[in-house]
C-alpha positions as CSV (number, residue, x, y, z in Angstrom):
1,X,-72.5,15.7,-263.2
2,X,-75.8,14.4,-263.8
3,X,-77.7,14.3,-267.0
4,X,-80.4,15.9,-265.1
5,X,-77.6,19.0,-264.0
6,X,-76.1,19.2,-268.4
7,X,-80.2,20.4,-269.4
8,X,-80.7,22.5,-266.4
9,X,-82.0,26.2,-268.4
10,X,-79.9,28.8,-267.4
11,X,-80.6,32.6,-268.0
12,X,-78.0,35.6,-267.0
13,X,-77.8,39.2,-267.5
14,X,-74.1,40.0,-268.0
15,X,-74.6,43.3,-269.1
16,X,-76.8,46.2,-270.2
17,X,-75.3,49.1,-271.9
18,X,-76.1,52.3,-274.0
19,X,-74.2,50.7,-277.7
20,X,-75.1,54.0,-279.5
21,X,-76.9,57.1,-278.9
22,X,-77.8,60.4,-280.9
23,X,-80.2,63.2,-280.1
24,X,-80.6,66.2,-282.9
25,X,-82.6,69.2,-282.5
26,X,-81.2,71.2,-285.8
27,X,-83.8,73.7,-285.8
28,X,-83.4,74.9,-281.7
29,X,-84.4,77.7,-281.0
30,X,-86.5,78.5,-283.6
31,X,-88.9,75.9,-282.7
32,X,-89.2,76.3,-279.3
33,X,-91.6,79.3,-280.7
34,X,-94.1,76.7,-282.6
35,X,-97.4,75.5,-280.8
36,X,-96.4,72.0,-279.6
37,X,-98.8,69.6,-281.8
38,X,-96.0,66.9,-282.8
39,X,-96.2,64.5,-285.2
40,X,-94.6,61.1,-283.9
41,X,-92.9,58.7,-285.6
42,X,-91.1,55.8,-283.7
43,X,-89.4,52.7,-285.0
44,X,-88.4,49.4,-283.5
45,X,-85.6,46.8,-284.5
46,X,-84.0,43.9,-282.4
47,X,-80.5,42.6,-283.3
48,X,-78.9,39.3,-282.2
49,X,-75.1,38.4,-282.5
50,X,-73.8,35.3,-281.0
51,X,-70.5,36.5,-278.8
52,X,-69.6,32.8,-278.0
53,X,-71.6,29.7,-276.7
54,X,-74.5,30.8,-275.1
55,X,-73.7,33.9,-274.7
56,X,-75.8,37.1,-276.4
57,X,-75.5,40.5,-277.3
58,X,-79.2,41.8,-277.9
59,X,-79.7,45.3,-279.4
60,X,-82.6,47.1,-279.0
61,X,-82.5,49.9,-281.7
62,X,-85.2,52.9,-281.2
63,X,-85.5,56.1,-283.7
64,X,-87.9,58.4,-282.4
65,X,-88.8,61.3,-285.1
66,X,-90.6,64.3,-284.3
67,X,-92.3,66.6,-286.3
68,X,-94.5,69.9,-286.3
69,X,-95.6,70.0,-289.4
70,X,-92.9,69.8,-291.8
71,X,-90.1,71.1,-289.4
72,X,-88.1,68.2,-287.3
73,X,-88.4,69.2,-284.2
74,X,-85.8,66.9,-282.7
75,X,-84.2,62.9,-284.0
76,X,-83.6,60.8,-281.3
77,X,-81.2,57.2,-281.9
78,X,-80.9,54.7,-279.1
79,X,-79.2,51.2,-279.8
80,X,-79.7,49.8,-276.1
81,X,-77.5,46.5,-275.7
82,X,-77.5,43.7,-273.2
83,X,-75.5,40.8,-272.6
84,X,-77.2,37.7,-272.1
85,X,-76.4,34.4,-271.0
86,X,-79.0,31.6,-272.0
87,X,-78.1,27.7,-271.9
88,X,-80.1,24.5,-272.5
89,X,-83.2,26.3,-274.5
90,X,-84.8,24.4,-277.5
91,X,-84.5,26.6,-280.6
92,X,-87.6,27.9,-280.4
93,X,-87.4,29.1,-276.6
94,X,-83.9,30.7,-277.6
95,X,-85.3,32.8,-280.2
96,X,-88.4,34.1,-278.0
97,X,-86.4,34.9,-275.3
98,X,-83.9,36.5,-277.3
99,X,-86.3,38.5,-279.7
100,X,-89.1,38.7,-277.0
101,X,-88.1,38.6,-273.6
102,X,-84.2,40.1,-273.4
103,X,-86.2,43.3,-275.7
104,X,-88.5,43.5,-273.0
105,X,-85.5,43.7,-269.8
106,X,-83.7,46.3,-271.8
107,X,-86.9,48.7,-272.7
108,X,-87.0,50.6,-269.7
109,X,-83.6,51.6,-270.1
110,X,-84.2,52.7,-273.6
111,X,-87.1,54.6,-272.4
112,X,-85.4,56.6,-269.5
113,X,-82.4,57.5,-272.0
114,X,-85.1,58.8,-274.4
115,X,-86.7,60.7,-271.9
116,X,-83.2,62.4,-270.2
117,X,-82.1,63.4,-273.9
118,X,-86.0,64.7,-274.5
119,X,-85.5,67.0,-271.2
120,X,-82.0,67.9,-271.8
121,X,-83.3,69.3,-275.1
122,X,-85.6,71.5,-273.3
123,X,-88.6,69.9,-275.5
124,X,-92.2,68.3,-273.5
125,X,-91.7,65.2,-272.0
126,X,-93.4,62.1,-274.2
127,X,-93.8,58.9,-272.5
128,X,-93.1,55.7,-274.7
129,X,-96.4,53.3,-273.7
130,X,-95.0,49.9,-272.8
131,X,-94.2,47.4,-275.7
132,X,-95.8,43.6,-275.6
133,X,-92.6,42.0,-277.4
134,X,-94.1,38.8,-277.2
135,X,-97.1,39.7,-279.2
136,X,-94.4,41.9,-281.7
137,X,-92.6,38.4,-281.9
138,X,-95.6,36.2,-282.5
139,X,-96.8,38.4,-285.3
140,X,-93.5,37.9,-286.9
141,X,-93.5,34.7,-286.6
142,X,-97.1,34.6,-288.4
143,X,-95.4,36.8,-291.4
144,X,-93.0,34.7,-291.3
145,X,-95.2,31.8,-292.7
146,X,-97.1,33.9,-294.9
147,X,-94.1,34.9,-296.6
148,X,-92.8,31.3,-296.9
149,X,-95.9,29.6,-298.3
């Protein structure tokens, strides 16, 4: 095999798959009876564990909170996975594609659970905006230095 052939970059989905999931709506039906003015809270976290050389699992982790005023409305806990295969990327391509571009292939599926559990609860449908993971991954980066100087 050529030397040329050993550095080829290589990038593989194995997998994608729901890792955990939760919906609660613990004060149904009572609050089907409140006017609809939610308060939103959503929260973002992406987890990397090595399975074996050059191969990734990636978990996307969403928590989506709802509130009408001080009444949860419903909690909402998606840990969206994906395996990856990535080969021959310098160390600082591996971790942008793993913390920037592997969050960005499994979004959409995050999303469209989020929404199915949303309708299944009987509660209005809210549509997650697209995320720019790359600009969520530089800005860590820039932290990142802040905190180490």
């Amino acid at each position: 095999m050529s030397e040329e052939k050993k550095k080829q970059e290589s990038f593989e989905i194995r997998r994608i798959y729901i890792k955990d999931a939760s919906f609660e709506a613990p004060n149904t039906p009572n609050i089907f009876h409140i006017d609809w003015k939610p308060d939103i809270q959503f929260n973002l976290n992406t987890n990397i564990k090595k399975i074996e050389k050059n191969i990734f699992e990636v978990i996307l982790k969403i928590r989506l909170i709802v509130k009408i005023e001080n009444d949860l409305v419903f909690l909402c806990d998606i840990d969206q996975a994906g395996i990856f295969f990535i080969k021959n990327l310098s160390e600082k391509r591996l971790k942008h594609c793993l913390y920037s571009y592997c969050p960005n292939i499994l979004f959409p599926y995050a999303r469209a659970c989020i929404s199915s559990f949303i309708s299944y609860g009987s509660f209005p449908q809210i549509n997650l905006a697209p995320i720019n993971f790359d600009a969520l991954y530089y800005n860590h980066l820039k932290l990142e230095k802040k905190v180490s100087k």
